[in-house]
ZAFIVO-817447 format. One record per residue (C-alpha): residue number from 1; residue in one letter; chain; x, y, z. Coordinates in nm, 4 decimals. Layout:
ZAFIVO-817447
(NUM, "a", "A", (X, Y, Z))
...
END
This chain:
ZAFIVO-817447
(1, "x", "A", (-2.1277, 4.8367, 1.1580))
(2, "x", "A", (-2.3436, 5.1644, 1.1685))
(3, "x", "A", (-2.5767, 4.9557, 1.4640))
(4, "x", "A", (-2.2699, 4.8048, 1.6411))
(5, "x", "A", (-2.3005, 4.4594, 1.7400))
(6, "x", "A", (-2.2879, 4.2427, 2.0902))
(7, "x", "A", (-1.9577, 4.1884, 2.2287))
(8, "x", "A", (-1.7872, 3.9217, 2.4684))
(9, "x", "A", (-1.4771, 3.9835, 2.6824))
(10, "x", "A", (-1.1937, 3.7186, 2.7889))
(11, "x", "A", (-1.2449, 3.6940, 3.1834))
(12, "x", "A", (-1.0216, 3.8156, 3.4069))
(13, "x", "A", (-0.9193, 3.5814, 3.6582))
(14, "x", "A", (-0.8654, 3.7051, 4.0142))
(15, "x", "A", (-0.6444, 3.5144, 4.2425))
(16, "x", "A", (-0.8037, 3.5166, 4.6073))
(17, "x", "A", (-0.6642, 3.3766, 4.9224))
(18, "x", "A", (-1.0626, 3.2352, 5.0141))
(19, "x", "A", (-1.0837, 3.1705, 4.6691))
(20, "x", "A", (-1.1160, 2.8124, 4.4940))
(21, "x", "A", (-1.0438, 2.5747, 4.1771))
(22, "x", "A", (-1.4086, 2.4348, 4.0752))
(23, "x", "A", (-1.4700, 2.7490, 3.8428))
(24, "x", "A", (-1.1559, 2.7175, 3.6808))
(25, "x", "A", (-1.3042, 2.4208, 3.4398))
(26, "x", "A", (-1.5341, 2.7278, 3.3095))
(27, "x", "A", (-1.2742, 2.9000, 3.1542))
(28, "x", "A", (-0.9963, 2.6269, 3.1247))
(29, "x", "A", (-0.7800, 2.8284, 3.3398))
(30, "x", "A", (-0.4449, 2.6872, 3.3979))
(31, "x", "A", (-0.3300, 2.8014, 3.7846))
(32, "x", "A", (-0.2331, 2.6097, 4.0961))
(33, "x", "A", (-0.3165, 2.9640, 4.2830))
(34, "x", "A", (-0.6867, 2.9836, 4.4008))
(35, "x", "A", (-0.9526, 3.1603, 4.2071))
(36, "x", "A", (-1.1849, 3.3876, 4.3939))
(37, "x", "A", (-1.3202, 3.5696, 4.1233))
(38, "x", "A", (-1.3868, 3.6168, 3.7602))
(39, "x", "A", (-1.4486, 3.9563, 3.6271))
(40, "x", "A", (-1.6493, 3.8994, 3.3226))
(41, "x", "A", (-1.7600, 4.2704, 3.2474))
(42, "x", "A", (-1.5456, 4.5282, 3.3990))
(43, "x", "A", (-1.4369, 4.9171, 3.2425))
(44, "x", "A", (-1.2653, 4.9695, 3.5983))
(45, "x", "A", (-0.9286, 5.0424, 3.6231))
(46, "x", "A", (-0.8078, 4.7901, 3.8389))
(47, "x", "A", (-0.9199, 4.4955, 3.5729))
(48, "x", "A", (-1.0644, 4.6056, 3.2325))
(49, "x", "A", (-1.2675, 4.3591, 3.0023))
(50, "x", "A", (-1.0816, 4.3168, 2.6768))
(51, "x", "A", (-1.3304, 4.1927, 2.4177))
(52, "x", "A", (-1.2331, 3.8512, 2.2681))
(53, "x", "A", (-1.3203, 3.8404, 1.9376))
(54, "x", "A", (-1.4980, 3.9632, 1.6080))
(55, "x", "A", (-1.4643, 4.3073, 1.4676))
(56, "x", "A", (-1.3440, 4.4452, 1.8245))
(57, "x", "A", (-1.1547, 4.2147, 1.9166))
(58, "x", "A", (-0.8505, 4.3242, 2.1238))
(59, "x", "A", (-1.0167, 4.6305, 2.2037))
(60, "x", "A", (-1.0997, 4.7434, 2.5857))
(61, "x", "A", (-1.4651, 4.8238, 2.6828))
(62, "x", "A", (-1.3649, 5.1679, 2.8004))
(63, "x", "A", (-1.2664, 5.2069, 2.4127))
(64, "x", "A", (-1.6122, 5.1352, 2.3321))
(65, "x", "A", (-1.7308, 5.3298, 2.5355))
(66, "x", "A", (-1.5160, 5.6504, 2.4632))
(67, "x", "A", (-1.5671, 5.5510, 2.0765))
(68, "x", "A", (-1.9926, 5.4871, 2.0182))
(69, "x", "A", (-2.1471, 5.5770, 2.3698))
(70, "x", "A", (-2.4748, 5.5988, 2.2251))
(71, "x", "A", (-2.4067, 5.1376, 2.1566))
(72, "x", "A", (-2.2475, 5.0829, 2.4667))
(73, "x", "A", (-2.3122, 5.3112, 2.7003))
(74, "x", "A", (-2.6217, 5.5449, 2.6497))
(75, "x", "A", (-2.7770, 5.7139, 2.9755))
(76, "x", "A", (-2.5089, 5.5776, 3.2419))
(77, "x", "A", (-2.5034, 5.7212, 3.6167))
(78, "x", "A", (-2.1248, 5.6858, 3.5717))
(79, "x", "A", (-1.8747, 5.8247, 3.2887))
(80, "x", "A", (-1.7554, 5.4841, 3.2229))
(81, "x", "A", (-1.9661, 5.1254, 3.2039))
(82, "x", "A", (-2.1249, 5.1657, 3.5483))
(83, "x", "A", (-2.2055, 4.7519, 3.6025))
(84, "x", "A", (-1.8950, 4.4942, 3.7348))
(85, "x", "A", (-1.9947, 4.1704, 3.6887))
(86, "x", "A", (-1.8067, 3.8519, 3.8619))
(87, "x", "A", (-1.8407, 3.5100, 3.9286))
(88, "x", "A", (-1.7240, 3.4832, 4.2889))
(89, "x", "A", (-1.6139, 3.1765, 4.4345))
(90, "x", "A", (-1.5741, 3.1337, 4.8064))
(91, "x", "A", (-1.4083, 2.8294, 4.9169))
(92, "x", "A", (-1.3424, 2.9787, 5.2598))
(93, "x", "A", (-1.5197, 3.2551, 5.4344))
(94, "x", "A", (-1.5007, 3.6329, 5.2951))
(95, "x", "A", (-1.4524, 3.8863, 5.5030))
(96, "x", "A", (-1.6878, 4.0502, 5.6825))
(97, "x", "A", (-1.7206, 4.4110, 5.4715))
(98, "x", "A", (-1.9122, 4.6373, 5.3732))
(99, "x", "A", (-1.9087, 4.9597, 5.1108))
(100, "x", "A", (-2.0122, 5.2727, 5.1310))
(101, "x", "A", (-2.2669, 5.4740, 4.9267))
(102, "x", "A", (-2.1801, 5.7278, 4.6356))
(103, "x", "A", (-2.1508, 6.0076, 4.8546))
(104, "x", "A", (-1.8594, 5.8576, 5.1007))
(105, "x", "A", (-1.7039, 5.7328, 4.8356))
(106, "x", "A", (-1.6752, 6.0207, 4.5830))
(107, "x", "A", (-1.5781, 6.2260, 4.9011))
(108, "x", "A", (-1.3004, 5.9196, 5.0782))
(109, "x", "A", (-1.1733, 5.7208, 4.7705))
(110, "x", "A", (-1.2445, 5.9264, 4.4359))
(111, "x", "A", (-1.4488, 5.6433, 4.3296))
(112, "x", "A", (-1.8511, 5.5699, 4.3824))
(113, "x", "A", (-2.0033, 5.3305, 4.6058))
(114, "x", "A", (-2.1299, 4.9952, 4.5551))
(115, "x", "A", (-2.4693, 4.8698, 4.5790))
(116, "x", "A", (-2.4219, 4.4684, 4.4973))
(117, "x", "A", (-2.6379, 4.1468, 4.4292))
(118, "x", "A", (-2.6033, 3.8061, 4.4664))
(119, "x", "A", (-2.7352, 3.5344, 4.2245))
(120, "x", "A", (-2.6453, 3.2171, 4.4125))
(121, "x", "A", (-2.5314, 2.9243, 4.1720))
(122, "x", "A", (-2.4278, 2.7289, 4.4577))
(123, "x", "A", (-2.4037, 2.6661, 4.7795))
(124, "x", "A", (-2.4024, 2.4421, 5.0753))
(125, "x", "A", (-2.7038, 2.2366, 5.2009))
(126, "x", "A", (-2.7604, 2.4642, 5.4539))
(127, "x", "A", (-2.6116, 2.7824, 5.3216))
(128, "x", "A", (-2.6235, 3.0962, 5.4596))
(129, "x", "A", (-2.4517, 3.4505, 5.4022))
(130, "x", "A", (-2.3622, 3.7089, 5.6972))
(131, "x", "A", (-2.6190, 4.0221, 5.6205))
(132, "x", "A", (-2.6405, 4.2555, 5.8806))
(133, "x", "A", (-2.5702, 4.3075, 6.2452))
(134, "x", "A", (-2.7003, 4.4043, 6.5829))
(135, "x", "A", (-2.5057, 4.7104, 6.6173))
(136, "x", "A", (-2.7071, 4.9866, 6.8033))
(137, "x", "A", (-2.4348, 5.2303, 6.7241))
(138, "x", "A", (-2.0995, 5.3333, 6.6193))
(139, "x", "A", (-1.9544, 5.3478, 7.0270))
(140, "x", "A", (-2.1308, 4.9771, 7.0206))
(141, "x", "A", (-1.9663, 4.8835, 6.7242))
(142, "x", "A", (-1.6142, 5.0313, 6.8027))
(143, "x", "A", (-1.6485, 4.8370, 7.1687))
(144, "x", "A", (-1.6863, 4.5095, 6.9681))
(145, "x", "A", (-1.4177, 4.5732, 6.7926))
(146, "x", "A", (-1.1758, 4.6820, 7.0373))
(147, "x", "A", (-1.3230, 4.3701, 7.2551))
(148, "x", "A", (-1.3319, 4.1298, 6.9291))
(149, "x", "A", (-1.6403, 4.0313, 6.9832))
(150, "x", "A", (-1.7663, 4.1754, 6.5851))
(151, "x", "A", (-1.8568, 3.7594, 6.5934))
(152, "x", "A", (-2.1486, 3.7857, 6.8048))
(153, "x", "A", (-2.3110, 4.0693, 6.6960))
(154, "x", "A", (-2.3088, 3.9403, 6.3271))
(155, "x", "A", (-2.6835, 3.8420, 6.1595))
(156, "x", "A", (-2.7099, 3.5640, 5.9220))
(157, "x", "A", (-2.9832, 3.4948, 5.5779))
(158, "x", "A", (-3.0632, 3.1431, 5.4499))
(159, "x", "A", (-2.9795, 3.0951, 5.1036))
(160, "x", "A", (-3.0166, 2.8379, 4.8074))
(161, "x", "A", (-2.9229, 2.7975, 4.4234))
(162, "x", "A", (-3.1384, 3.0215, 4.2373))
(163, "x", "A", (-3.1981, 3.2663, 4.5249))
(164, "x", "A", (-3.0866, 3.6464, 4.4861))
(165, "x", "A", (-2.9423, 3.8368, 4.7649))
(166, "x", "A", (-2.9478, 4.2408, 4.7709))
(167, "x", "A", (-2.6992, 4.3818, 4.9174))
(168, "x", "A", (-2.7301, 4.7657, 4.9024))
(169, "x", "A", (-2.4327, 5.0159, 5.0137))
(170, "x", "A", (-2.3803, 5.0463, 5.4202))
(171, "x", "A", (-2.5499, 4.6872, 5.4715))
(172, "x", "A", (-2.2507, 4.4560, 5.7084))
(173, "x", "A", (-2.2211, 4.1481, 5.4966))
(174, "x", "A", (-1.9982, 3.8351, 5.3698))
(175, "x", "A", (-2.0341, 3.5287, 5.1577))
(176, "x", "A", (-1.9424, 3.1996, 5.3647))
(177, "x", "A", (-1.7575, 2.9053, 5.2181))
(178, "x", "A", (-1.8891, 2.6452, 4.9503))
(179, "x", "A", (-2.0369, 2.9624, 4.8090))
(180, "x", "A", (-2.0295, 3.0440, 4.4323))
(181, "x", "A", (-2.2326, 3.3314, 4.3068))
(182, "x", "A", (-2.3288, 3.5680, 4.0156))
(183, "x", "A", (-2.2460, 3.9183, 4.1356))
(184, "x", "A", (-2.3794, 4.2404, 4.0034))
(185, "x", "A", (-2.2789, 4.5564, 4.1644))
(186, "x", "A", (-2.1886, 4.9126, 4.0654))
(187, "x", "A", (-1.8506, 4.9337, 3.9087))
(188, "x", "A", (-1.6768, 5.0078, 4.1924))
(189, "x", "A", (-1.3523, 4.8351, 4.4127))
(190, "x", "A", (-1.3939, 5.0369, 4.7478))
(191, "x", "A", (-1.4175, 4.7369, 5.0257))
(192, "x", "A", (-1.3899, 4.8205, 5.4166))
(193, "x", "A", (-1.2975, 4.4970, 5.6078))
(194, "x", "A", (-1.4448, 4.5119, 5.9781))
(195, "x", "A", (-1.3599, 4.1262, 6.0850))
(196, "x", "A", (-1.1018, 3.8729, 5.8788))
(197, "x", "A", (-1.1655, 3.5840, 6.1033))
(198, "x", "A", (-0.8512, 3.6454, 6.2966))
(199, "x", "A", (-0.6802, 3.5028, 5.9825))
(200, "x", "A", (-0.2584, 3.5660, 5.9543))
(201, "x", "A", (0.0068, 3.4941, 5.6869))
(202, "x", "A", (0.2849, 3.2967, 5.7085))
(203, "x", "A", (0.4572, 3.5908, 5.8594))
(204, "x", "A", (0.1861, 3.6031, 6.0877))
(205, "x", "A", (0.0180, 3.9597, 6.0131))
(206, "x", "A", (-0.3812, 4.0085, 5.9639))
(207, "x", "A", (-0.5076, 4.1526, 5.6509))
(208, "x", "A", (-0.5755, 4.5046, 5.6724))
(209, "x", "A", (-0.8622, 4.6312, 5.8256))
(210, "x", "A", (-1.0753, 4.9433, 5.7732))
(211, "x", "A", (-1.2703, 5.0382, 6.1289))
(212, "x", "A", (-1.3100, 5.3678, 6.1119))
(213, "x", "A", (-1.4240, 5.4110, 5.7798))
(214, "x", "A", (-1.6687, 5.1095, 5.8414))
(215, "x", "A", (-1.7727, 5.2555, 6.1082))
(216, "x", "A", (-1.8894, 5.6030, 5.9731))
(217, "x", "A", (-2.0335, 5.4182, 5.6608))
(218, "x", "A", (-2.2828, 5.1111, 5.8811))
(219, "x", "A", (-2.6271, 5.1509, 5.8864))
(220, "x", "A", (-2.7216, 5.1547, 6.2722))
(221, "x", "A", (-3.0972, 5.1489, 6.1842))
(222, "x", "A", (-3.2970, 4.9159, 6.0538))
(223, "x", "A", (-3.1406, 4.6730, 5.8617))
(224, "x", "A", (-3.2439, 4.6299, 5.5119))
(225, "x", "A", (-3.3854, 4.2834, 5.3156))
(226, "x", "A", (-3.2046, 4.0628, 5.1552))
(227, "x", "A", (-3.4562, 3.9303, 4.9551))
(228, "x", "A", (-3.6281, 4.1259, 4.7385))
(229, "x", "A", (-4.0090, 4.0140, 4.6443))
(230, "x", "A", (-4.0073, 3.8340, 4.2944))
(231, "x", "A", (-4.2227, 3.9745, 3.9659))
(232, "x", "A", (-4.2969, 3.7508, 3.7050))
(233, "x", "A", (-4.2079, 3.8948, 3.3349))
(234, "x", "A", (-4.3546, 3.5788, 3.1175))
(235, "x", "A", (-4.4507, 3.2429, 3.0545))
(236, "x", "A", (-4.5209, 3.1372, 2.7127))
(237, "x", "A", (-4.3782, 3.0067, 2.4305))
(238, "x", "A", (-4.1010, 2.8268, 2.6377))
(239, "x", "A", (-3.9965, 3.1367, 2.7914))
(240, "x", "A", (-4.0138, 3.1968, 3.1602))
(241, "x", "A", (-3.8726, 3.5116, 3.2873))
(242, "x", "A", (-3.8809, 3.6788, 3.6895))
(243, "x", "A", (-3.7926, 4.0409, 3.7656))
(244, "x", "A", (-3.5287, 3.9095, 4.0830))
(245, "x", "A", (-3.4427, 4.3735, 4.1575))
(246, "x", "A", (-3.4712, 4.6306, 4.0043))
(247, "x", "A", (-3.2964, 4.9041, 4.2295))
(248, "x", "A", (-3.1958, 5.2520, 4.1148))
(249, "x", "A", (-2.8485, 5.1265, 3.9880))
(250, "x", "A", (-2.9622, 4.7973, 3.7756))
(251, "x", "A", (-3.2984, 4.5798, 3.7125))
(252, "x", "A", (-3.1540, 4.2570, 3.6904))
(253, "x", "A", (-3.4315, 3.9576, 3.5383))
(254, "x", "A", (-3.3904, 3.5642, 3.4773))
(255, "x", "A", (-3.4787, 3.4045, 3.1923))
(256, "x", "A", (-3.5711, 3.0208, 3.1421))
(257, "x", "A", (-3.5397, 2.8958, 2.8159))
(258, "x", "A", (-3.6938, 2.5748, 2.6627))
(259, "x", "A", (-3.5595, 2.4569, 2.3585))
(260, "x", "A", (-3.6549, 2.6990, 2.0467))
(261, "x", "A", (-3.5591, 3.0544, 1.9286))
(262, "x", "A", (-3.6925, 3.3325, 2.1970))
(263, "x", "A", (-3.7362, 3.7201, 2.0967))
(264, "x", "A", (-3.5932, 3.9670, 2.3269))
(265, "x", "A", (-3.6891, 4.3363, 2.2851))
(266, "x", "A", (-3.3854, 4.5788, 2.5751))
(267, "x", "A", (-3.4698, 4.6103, 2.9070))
(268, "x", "A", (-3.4630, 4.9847, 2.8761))
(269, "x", "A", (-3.4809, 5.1690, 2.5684))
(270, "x", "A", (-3.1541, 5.3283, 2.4435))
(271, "x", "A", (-2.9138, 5.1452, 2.7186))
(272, "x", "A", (-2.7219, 4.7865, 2.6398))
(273, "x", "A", (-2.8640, 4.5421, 2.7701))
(274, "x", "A", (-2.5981, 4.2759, 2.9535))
(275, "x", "A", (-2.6658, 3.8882, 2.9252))
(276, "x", "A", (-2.5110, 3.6459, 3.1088))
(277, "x", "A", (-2.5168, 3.2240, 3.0850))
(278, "x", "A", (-2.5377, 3.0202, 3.3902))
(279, "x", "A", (-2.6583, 2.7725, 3.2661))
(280, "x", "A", (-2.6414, 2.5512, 2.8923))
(281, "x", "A", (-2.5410, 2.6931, 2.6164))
(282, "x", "A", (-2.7035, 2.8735, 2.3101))
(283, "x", "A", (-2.7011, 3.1605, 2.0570))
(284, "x", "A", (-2.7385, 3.5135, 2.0231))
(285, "x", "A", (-2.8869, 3.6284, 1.7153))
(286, "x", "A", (-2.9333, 3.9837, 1.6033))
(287, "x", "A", (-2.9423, 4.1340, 1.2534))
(288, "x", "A", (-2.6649, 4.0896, 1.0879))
(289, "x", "A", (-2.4913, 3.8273, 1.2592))
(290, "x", "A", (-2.4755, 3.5776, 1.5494))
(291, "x", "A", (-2.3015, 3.4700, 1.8519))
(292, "x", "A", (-2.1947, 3.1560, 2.0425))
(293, "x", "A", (-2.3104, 3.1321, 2.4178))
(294, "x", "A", (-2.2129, 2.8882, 2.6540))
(295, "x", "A", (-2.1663, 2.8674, 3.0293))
(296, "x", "A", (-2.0147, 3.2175, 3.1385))
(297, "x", "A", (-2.0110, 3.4097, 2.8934))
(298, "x", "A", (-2.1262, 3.8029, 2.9513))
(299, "x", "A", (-2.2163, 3.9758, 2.6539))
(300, "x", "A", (-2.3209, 4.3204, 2.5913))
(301, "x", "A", (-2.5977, 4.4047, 2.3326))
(302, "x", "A", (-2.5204, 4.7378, 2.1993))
(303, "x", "A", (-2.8322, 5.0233, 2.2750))
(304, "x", "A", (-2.8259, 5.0795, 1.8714))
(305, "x", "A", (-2.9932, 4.7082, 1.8259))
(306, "x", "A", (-3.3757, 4.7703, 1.8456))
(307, "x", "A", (-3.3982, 4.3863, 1.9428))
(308, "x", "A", (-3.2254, 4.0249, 1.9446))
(309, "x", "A", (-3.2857, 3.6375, 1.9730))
(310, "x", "A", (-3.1691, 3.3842, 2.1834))
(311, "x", "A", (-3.1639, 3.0243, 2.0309))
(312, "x", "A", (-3.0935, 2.6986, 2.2356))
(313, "x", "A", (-3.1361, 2.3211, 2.1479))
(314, "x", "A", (-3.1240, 2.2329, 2.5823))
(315, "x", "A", (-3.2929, 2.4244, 2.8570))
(316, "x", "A", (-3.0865, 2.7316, 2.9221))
(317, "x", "A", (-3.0422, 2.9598, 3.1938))
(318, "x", "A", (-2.9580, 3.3804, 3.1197))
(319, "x", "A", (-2.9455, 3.6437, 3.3540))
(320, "x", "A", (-3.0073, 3.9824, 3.2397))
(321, "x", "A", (-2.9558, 4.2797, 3.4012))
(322, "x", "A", (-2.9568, 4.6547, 3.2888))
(323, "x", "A", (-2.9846, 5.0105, 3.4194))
END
């Protein structure tokens, strides 16, 4: 146990009002409510990953991380696991959000920021996300809102299975129904609603809304890109890999692997490396012991492990991200 070993975590499913049931065969979870997300990796306090079996087992990732921070921590821009990782599925429209940087947030909420990304798994024909606005400044914006007309200053991306969307802190944004994505973002919960669709509960009342806060955290500038330019990692051996952003908060890579056992050395020296399975199913090997992996799953591999394997009989699909 001196080198720690990878570690999975029971997801944590989040009841949504936007949220869906096609994920639910995933996990085999048993709800008539709607799903909208599943927190796979989390050491926040409003849903912490318990890990699910082995030597661990019952044990929360903060405890890992208070207990061997040099496995499952190392060099972290946060005291605690600094990634959240989801599986978000939008069966109506989100929102229209956005979340401020470290420095509002620390200052406003006693929490950090959130810098995000998208990995879309599926989507529409012709699907798009909101990502950005037209906004030339905060009077403009505050007009639109008193006037509700946020609609028709909102800016819209293409998107597709396979495509990854950055969304960095400030940027005005919202996934749009028949979406399911992959999210990676800074482990963070601070959201500021600007627009809800005019949506009302049976009692008839809106969801809250945060305007003022949005409003000092928007970009008014230039509006950043949601897709970032694409490096290519490798292709040999039945392993194809693309760097899809690396951004000062996480590098986050796919991997495409052919049937066969692949070698994977960590992203970044000393830090975990997280893995997680979109698509088929495989296993993690490492020395010592191994791993089931099927459709996801989210593992961490612990800094301590120098490298590890991957083994599949099918094509599989991982995502890997780090920081």
């Amino acid at each position: 146990m001196n080198k720690m070993e990878p570690v999975k975590f029971t997801p944590l499913a989040v009841p949504r009002i936007w949220g869906g049931h096609r994920l639910k065969s995933w996990f085999d979870t048993e709800t008539e409510e709607p799903i909208g997300e599943y927190w796979l990796i989390s050491s926040h306090p409003n849903g912490t990953s318990v890990v699910e079996g082995g030597p661990f087992r019952g044990k929360t990732l903060n405890d890992l991380v208070r207990d061997y921070p040099e496995a499952y921590l190392g060099s972290s821009p946060q005291p605690r696991f600094p990634l959240l990782i989801k599986l978000i599925e939008a069966a109506q429209d989100l929102s229209v959000q956005v979340h401020p940087d470290d420095e509002y947030a620390r200052k406003a909420e006693a929490d950090f920021g959130k810098t995000e990304a998208w990995y879309v798994l599926d989507c529409p024909e012709d699907g798009r996300v909101i990502y950005g606005h037209r906004f030339s400044s905060r009077r403009e914006y505050l007009q639109a809102v008193e006037k509700k007309r946020v609609k028709d200053y909102l800016e819209y991306a293409p998107i597709a299975p396979g495509k990854l969307v950055f969304v960095p802190s400030r940027t005005l944004h919202a996934l749009l129904a028949g979406t399911t994505v992959l999210e990676i973002q800074q482990t963070s919960d601070v959201t500021y609603r600007v627009y809800d669709w005019d949506r009302v509960d049976e009692r008839g009342r809106g969801r809250e809304l945060h305007i003022d806060k949005a409003a000092d955290v928007l970009r008014y500038d230039r509006q950043p890109d949601p897709f970032p330019e694409r490096a290519e990692l490798s292709a040999e051996g039945g392993l194809r890999g693309s760097r899809l952003v690396s951004c000062p908060y996480f590098t986050i890579d796919r991997w495409n692997l052919a049937s066969g056992r692949h070698s994977f050395d960590l992203g970044r020296q000393n830090n975990p490396d997280i893995l997680i399975v979109t698509k088929g199913e495989g296993t993690l090997h490492w020395s010592g012991g191994e791993m089931p992996l099927s459709r996801g799953d989210a593992a961490i591999v612990p800094a301590t492990l120098s490298g590890y394997d991957v083994s599949c009989t099918a094509e599989m699909e991982l995502i890997r991200t780090f920081y």
